[in-house]
N, C-alpha and C positions, 0 to 999 in steps of 0.2 A: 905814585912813583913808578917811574919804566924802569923796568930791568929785564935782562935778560939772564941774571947770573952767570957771564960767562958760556951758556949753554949755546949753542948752534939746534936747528930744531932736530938734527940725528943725533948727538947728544943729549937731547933732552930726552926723546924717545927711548935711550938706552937707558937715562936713571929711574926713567917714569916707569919704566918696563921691571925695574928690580924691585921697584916698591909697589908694584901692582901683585908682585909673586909674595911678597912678606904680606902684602893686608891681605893677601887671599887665603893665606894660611895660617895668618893670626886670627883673623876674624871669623872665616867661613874653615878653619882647616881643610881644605883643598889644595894641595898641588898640582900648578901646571906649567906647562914650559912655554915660557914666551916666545913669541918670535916677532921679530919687526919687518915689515913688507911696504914696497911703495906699492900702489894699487890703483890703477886708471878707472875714476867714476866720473862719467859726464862729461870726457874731455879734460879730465883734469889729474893730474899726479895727485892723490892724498898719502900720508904715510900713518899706517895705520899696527898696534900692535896689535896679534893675533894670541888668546891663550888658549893651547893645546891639553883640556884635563885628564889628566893623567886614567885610564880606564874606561875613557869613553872619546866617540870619535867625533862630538861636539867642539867647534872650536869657532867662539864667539871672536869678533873682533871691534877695537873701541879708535879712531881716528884720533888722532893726535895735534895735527893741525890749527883746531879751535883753542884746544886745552893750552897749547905752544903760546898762543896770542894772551890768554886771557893770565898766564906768569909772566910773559913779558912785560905786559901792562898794569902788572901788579895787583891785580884783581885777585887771584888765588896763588898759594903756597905750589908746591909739584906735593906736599902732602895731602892736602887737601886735592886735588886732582887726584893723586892714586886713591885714595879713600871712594872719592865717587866714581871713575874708572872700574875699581877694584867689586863694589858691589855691581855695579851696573853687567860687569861679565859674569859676575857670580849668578847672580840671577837668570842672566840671559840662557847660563850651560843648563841650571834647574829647568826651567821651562821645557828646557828645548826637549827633541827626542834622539834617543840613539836610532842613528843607522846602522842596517845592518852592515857587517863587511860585504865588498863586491867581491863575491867567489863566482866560479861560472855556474857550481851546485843551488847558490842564491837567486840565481839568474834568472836560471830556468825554473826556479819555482812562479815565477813572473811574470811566464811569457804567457 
């Protein structure tokens, strides 16, 4: 069954965005601040949401785009989407490493 839920794909990005910040802090207790970006790859507009975690200067991002098609088409819930969304930036922030801040005192330890 197609549906769209009413959703537009910036709308969908905004609910998908709120329930990415609940499963990150129900499941993984993390907070972080979402933000939504459109973002040129390849020649191509993607809109992708960006999570900012709170204490560190990682900030994974997951496209929206696929996830957009695969609710319209009624393949997946937007719950089921933030669920796997939701881990998949969780992870990605564990992994990753912190940077340090760019000071000019940081700089020159570099040069």
């Amino acid at each position: 069954m197609k549906t769209d839920g009413g959703y537009t794909k910036e709308t969908f990005a905004e609910e998908l965005s709120e329930r990415i910040k609940q499963v990150l802090f129900e499941r993984f207790g993390a907070t972080a601040t979402m933000e939504i970006r459109a973002t040129t790859r390849t020649n191509v507009v993607r809109l992708g949401i960006v999570a900012r975690f709170d204490g560190s200067n990682i900030a994974p991002a997951a496209y929206v785009d696929d996830a957009y098609q695969k609710f319209c088409s009624g393949d997946q819930t937007i719950s089921q989407i933030a669920e796997e969304m939701g881990e998949g930036l969780f992870l990605t922030f564990q992994r990753g490493i912190d940077l340090p801040e760019l000071t000019p005192e940081e700089a020159k330890k570099h040069i």
